[in-house]
C-alpha positions in Angstrom: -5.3 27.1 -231.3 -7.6 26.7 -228.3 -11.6 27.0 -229.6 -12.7 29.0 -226.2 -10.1 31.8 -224.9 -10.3 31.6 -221.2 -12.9 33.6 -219.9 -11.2 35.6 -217.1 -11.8 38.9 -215.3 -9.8 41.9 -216.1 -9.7 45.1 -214.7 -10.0 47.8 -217.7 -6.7 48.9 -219.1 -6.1 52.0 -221.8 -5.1 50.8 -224.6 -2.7 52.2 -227.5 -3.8 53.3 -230.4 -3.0 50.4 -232.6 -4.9 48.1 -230.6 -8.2 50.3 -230.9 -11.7 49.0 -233.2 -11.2 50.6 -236.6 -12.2 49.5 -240.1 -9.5 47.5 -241.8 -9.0 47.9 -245.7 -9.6 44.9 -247.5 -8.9 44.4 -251.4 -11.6 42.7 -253.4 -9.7 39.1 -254.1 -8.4 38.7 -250.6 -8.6 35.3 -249.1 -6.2 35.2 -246.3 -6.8 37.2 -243.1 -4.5 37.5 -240.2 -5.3 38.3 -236.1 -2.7 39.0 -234.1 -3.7 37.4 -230.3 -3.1 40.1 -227.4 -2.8 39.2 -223.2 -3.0 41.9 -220.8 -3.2 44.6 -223.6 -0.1 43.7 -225.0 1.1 42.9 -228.2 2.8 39.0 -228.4 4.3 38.8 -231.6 4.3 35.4 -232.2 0.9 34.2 -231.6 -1.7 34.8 -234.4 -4.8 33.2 -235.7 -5.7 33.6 -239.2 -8.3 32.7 -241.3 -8.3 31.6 -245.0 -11.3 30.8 -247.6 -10.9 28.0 -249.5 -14.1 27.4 -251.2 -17.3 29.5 -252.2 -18.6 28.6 -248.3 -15.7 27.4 -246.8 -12.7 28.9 -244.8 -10.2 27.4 -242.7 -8.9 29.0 -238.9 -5.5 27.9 -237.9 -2.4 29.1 -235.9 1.1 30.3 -237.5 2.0 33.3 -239.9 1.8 31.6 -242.7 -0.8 28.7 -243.9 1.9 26.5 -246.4 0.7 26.1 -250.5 0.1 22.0 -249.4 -1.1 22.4 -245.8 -1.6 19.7 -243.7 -3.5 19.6 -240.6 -1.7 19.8 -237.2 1.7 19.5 -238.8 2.8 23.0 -239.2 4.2 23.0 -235.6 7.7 23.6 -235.1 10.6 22.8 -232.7 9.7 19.6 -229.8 6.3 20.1 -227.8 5.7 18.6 -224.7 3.6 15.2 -224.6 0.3 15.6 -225.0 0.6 19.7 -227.0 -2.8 19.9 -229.0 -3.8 21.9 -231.8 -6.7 23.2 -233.3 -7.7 23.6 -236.6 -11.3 24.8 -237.6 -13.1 24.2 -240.8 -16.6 26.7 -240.8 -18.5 25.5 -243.7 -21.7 27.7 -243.9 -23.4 25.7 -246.7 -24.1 23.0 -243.7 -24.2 25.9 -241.0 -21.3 23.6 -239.4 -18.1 23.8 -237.7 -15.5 21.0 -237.6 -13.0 21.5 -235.2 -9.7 18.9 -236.0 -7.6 18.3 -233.1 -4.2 17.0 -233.6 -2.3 15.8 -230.3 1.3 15.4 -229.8 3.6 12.3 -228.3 7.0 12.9 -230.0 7.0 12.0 -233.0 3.4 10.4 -233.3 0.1 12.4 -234.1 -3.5 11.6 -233.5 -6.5 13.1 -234.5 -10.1 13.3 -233.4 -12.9 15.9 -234.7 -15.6 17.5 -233.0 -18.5 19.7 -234.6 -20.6 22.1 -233.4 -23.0 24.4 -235.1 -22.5 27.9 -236.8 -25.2 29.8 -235.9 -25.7 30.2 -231.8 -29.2 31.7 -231.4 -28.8 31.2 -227.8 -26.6 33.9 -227.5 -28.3 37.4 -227.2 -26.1 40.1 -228.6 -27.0 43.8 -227.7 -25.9 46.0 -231.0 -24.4 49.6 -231.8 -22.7 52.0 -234.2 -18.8 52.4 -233.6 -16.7 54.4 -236.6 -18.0 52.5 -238.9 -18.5 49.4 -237.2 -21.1 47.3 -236.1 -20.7 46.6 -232.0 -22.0 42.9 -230.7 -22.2 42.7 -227.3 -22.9 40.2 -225.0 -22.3 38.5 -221.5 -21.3 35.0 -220.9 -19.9 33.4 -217.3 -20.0 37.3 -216.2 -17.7 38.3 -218.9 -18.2 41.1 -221.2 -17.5 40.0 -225.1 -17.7 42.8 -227.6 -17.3 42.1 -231.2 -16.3 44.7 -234.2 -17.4 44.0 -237.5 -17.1 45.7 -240.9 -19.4 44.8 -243.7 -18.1 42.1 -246.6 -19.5 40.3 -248.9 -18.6 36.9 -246.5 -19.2 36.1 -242.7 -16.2 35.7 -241.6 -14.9 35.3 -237.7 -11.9 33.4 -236.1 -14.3 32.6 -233.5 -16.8 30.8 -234.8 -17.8 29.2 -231.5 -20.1 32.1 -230.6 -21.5 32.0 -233.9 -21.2 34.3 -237.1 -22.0 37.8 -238.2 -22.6 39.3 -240.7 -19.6 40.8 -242.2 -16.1 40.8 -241.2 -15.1 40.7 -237.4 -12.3 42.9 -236.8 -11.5 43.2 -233.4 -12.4 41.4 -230.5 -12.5 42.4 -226.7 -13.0 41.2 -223.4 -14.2 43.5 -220.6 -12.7 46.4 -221.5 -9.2 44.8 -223.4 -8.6 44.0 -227.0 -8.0 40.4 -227.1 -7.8 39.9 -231.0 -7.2 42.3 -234.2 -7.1 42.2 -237.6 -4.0 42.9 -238.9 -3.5 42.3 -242.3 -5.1 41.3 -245.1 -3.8 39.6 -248.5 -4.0 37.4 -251.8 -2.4 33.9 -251.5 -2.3 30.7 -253.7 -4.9 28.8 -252.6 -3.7 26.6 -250.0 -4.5 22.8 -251.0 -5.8 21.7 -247.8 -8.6 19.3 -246.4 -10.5 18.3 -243.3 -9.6 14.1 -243.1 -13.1 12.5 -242.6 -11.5 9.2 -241.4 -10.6 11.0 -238.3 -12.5 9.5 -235.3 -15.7 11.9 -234.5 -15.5 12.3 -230.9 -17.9 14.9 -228.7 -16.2 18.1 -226.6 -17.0 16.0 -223.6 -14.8 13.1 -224.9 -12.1 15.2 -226.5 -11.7 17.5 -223.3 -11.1 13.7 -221.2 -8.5 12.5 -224.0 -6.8 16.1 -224.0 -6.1 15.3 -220.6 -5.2 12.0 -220.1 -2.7 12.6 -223.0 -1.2 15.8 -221.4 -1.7 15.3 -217.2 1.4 12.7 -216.5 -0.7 10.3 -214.0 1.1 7.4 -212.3 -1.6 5.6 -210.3 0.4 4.9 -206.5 -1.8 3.0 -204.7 -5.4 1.7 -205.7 -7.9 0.5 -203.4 -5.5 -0.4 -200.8 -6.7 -1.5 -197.4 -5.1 0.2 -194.4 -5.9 -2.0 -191.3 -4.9 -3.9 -188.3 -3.6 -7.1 -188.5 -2.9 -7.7 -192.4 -0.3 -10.2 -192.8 3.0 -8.8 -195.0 3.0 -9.9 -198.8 6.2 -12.5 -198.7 9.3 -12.9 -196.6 10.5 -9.3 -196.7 13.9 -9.4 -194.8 15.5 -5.8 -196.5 14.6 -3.0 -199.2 16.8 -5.0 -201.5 14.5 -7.7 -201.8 11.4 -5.3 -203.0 10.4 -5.2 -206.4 9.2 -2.1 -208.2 5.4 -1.9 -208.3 4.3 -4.1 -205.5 2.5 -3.2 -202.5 3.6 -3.9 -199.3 2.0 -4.3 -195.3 4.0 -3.0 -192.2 3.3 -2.0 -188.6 0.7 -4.7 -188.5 -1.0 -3.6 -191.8 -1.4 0.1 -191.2 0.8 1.3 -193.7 1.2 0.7 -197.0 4.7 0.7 -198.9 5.8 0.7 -202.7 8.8 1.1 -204.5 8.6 3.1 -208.4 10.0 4.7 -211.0 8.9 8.2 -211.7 9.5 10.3 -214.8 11.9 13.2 -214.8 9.9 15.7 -216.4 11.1 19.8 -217.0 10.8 22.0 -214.5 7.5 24.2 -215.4 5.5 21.1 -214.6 2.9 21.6 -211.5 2.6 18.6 -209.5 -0.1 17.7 -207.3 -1.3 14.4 -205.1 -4.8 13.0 -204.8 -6.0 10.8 -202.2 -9.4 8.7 -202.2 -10.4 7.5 -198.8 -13.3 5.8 -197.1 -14.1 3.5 -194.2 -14.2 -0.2 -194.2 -14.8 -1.0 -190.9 -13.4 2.1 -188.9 -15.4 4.1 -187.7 -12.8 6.6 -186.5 -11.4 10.0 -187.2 -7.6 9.1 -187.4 -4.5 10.7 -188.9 -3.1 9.8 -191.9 0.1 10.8 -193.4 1.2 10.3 -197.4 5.0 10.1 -197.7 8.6 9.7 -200.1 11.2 8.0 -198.2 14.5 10.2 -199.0 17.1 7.5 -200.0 20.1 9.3 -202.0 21.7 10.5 -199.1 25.0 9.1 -197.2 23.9 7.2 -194.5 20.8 4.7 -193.3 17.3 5.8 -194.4 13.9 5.2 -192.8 13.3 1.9 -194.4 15.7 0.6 -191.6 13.0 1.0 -188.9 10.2 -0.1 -191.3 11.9 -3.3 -192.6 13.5 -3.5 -189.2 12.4 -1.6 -186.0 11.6 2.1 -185.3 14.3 1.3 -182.4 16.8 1.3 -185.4 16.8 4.7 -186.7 18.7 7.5 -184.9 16.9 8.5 -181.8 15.8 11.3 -179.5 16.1 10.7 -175.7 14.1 13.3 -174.1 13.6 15.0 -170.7 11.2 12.5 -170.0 13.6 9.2 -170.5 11.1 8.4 -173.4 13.2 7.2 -176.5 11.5 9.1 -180.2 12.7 6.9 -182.9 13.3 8.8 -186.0 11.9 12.1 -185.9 14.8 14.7 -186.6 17.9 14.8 -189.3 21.2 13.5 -188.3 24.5 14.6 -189.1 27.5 12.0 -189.3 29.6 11.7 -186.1 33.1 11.1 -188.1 35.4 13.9 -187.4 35.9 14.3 -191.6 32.5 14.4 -192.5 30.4 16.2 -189.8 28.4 17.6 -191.9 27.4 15.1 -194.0 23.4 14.2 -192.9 23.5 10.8 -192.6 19.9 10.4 -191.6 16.5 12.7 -193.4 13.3 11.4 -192.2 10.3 11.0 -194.2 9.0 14.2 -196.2 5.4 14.5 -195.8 3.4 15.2 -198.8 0.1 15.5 -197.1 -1.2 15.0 -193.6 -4.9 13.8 -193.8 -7.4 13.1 -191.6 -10.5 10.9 -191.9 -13.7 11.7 -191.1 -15.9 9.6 -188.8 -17.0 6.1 -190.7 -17.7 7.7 -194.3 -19.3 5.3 -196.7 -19.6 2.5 -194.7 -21.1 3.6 -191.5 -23.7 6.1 -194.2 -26.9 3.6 -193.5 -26.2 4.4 -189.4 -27.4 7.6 -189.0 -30.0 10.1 -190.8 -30.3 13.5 -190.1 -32.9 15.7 -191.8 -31.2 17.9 -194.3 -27.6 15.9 -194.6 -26.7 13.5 -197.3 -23.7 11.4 -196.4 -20.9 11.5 -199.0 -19.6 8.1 -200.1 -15.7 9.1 -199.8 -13.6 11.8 -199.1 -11.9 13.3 -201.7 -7.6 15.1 -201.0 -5.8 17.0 -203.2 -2.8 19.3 -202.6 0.3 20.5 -205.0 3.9 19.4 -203.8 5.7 21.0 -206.8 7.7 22.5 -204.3 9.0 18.9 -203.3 8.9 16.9 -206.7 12.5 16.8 -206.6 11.9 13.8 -204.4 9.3 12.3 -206.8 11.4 11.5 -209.7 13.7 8.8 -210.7 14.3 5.3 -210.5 14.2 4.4 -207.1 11.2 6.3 -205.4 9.5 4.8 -202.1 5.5 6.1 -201.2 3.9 4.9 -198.1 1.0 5.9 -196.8 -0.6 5.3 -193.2 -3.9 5.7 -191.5 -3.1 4.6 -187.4 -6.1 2.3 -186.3 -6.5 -0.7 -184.8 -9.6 -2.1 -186.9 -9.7 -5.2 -188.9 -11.3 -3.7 -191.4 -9.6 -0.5 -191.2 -9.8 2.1 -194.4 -9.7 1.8 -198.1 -7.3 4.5 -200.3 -6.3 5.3 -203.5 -3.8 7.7 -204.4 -2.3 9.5 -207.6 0.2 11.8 -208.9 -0.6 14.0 -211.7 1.8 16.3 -213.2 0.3 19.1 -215.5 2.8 21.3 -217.7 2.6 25.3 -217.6 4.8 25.8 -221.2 4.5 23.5 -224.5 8.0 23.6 -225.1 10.0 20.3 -223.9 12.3 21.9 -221.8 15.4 19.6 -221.3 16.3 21.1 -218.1 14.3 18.5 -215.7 14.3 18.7 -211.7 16.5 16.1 -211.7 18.9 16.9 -208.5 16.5 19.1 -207.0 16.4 16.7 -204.1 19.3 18.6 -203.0 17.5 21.8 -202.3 14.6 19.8 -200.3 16.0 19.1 -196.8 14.0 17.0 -194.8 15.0 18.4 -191.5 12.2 16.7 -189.0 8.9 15.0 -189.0 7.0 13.3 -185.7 4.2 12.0 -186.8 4.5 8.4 -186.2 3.9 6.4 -188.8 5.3 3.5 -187.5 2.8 3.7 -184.8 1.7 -0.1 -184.5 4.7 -0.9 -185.0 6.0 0.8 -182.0 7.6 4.0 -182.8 6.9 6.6 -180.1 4.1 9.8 -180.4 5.3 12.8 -180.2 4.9 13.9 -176.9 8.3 15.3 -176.4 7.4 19.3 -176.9 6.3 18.9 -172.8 9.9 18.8 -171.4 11.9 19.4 -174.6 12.0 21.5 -178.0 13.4 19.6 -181.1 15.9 20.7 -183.1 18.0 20.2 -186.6 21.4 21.6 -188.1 21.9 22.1 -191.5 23.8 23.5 -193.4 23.2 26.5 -196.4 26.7 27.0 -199.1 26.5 29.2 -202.3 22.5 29.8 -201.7 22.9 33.1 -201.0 21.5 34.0 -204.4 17.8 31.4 -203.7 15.2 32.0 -201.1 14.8 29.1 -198.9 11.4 28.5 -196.8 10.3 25.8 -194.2 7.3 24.1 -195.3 6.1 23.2 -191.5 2.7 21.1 -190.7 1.4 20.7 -187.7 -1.5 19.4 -186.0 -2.6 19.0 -182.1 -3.6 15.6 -180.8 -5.6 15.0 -177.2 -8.9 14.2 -177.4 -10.5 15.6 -174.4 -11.3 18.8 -173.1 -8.3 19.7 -171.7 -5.9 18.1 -174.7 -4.1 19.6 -177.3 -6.4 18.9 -180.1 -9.0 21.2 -178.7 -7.1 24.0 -177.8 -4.9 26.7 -179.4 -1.2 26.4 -178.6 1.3 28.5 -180.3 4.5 27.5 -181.5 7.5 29.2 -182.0 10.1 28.6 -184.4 13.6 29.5 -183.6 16.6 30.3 -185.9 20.3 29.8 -184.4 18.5 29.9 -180.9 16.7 33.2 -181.3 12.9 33.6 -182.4 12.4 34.0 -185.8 8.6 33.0 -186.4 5.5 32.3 -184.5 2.3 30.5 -185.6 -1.0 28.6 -184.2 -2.4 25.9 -185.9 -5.9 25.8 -185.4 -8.9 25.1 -187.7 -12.2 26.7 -187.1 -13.9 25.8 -190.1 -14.6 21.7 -188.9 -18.4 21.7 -189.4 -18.0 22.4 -193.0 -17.1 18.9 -193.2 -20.3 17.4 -191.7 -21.6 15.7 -194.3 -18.4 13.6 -194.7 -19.0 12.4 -190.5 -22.0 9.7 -190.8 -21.2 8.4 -187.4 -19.8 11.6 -185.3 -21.0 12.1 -182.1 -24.4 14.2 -181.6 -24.1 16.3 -177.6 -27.0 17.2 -176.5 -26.7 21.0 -177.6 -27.0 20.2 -181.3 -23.3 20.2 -182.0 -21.4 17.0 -183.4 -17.9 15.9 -182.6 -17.1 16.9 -186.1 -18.3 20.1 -185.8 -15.8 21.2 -183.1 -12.7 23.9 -183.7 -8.9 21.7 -183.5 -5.6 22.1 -183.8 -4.8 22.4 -187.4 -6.8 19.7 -188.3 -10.3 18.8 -189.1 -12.0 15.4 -189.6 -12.5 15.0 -193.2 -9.5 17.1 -194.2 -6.3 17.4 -194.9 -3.9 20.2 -193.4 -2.2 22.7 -195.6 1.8 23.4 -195.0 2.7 26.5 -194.4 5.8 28.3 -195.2 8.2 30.0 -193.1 10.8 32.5 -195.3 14.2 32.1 -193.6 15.8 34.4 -196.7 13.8 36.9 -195.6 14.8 36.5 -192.1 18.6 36.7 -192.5 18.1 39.4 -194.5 16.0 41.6 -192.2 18.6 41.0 -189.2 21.6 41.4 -191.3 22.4 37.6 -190.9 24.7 35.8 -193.5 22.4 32.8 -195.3 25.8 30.6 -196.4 27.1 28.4 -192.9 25.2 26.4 -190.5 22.3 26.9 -188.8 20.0 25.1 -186.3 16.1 25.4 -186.5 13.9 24.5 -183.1 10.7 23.7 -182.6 9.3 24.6 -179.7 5.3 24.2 -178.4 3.7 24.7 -174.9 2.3 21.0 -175.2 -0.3 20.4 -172.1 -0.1 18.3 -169.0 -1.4 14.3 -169.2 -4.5 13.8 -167.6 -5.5 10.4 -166.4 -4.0 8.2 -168.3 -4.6 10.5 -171.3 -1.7 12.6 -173.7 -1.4 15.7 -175.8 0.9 15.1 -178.7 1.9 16.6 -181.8 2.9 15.8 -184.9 4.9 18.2 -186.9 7.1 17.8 -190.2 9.5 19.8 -191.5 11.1 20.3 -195.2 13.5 23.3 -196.3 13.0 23.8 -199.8 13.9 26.4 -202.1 13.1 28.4 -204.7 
């Protein structure tokens, strides 16, 4: 049982009859009152509150239909909860004008407890008051919510929600702007349940209860913490091949600028949300430069990216463009044996989250003061990738993450994955295998950058583009999660003006976009050490290509089911995607690039 239900903002909905306020018949020995809980105006069967006295001043609040003759606390849940599952039970004694709320957390077959208290009475709370059939109306208005409160006299206070204090009779019914979110439905005589609140259970404030609810339920592997992202930072050991790299050890390449480590992730069910986080701030660059977190794919036939980080980027497949430049890496590659042509026997890196850091933040902060700006000490990223968390489970999982810069000093980043359930059941079925429904079809930004893998400049003389391949997924809808950000830094580059590209399906346009961000000097406080022009703007402040410094650049999604469908196309066969962009002309000695990923995933 949850002590607050979330405060949320309905539209007003009619509801039945059964659901309306009305005085409820209660006999004179009843001790045991049941709610039934409602969502959306609807009746759920199986949830319930219920509330049963106990003593002269005492009653109990707890979940299930029935309270059992030798009830005990937080074990009266049935079938396997997830990790982490709490309940509630609540223990109003009005003697002390107190409320002791006993939490009982869930890791299989272990239990632990901690209790909170809080007082009865809330005479901060101002309740307006009316006549309704019988019933006594309380109203009020927290967090812009409208609470209203039925009660029918008796000769105890009683309320299954005793955190906004008691009144005085019996509550009844209980709505939330405009919908009946809890009703009395029955009322009986039962043995007298022999139950107890344990005193030796730690005492523990909200505040701390609400941090160990989460810490015991948000599955949080710590990938990299503190790790320095620089120029010229020697490798940890003589790494000659991914064989030799053991689990849970960080590792320099391309001079220091990226960071690599090998882990085991849980397999967890599928209603799990998963989401990265990523702490950054300077330690000696000054810089805006792009950063890129990342999940090698490695359970595919064929070499992987590791070959051109533990070798050179010269050693992945490559892209010979127009230009006679060589682009190490950057698109999927299907086997050239006649018998297996359509095996991929090269993905490159899936993108979890392109990031960009701001100008110098934290240690540049002491540089520059400008009236009415407070410098932030880090920048704070956070974006969900439940969509690709088929690559971030199992045994063998490989993160890197890469800021380019050339400074000894460089940047500083920590970075997280927490996975947060949306059902308390423990679902068996995992995303284990969902890997196979994440394609990672192409991705240019450069990671290897230092270490001597090519920009991606191509888009001037050439489009890119990938095959794959779609069998028996005529019945999912497939997207392309696409990012893409515009890279030039002078007036005339690509960073500082629009281009749009377009993305093409088996050679004919399917999709159009423009990556631009207009929002950049929302970010100024996060830019210590961005340039200052002489009409009041900073460098900071200025419109770009899908990117802003300070922030990280949302995917967006591109529904190819929805395509084939529209032009009467069949979904099952093989297909090519392009990418094509009207990148701009080099200017002395100067280039527009772009660096644009691409993952097919499905739903």
């Amino acid at each position: 049982m949850k002590r607050l239900l979330p405060l949320l903002v309905f539209s007003f909905y009619l509801l039945p009859s059964w659901a309306q306020p009305k005085v409820v018949k209660v006999a004179k020995n009843d001790n045991h009152f049941v709610y039934e809980v409602y969502e959306y105006g609807e009746r759920i069967d199986t949830q319930y509150m219920q509330i049963e006295i106990y003593g002269g001043a005492d009653y109990l609040i707890a979940d299930g239909k029935i309270i059992p003759g030798e009830y005990r606390p937080g074990f009266n849940v049935q079938g396997e909860v997830i990790k982490g599952y709490s309940v509630e039970d609540i223990f109003v004694d009005e003697r002390t004008d107190s409320v002791t709320y006993l939490t009982t957390i869930f890791d299989g077959e272990r239990r632990e407890q901690y209790r909170t208290r809080g007082p009865y009475s809330r005479p901060d709370i101002h309740f307006d008051t009316a006549q309704v059939g019988g019933l006594t109306r309380y109203t009020c208005s927290i967090n812009s919510n409208t609470l209203e409160f039925y009660v029918q006299p008796y000769k105890k206070n009683l309320t299954p929600l005793p955190q906004y204090g008691h009144f005085p009779g019996l509550l009844v019914s209980f709505w939330r702007n405009g919908q009946c979110r809890m009703q009395l439905v029955k009322t009986e005589r039962m043995h007298s349940s022999k139950f107890y609140c344990p005193q030796d259970v730690p005492l523990v404030t909200a505040r701390e209860l609400a941090r160990i609810k989460r810490e015991r339920m948000v599955v949080t592997t710590r990938i990299f913490d503190s790790v320095q992202l620089c120029w010229g930072k020697a490798m940890s050991g003589d790494i000659l091949s991914r064989d030799n790299i053991p689990y849970d050890s960080v590792f320099h390449f391309a001079g220091g600028t990226l960071a690599l480590k090998r882990i085991r992730l849980p397999k967890l069910p599928k209603h799990y949300q998963t989401f990265v986080e990523l702490h950054q701030r300077s330690n000696g660059d000054a810089y805006d430069r792009t950063g890129s977190l990342f999940v090698i794919p490695t359970s595919y036939f064929g070499i992987t990216f590791l070959e051109g980080i533990f070798g050179h980027p010269d050693s992945l497949p490559l892209f010979i463009g127009r230009d006679g430049e060589r682009y190490q890496g950057i698109v999927s590659t299907r086997s050239d044996h006649p018998t297996h042509e359509w095996v991929i026997r090269y993905h490159p890196p899936v993108e979890l989250m392109r990031f960009f850091t701001p100008f110098g933040v934290g240690k540049f902060n002491d540089r520059v003061q400008i009236d009415g700006l407070e410098w932030q000490e880090e920048v704070f990223f956070r974006q969900e990738v439940t969509d690709l968390k088929g690559y971030l489970q199992g045994d063998d999982i490989w993160i890197g993450v890469w800021i380019g810069n050339y400074d000894k000093g460089g940047h500083i980043v920590t970075v997280d994955l927490k996975s947060y359930p949306n059902d308390t059941r423990q679902d068996n079925t995992t995303s284990e295998g969902d890997d196979e429904m994440c394609l990672s079809l192409f991705n240019t930004c450069n990671v290897l950058e230092m270490a001597g893998q090519n920009y991606g400049k191509l888009f001037a003389t050439d489009s890119l583009t990938a095959e794959f391949g779609l069998w028996g997924d005529s019945t999912r809808h497939v997207k392309l999660r696409y990012i893409a950000t515009g890279h030039g830094g002078w007036e005339g580059g690509d960073e500082f003006n629009p281009k749009t590209h377009t993305i093409l399906i088996d050679g004919q346009e399917a999709f159009t976009y423009t990556p631009w961000r207009s929002d950049c000097g929302r970010y100024r406080e996060w830019n210590p050490v961005s340039g200052n022009f002489w009409n009041g703007l900073s460098s900071s402040d200025y419109s770009r290509s899908g990117w802003c410094p300070g922030t990280a650049t949302q995917p967006v999604y591109f529904d190819l089911t929805e395509y084939f469908r529209k032009h009467h196309l069949p979904i099952d066969g093989r297909h090519t995607i392009t990418v094509a962009i009207p990148q701009g002309a080099p200017q002395a000695g100067s280039f527009s690039h772009w660096c644009v990923s691409g993952v097919l995933v499905t739903e």
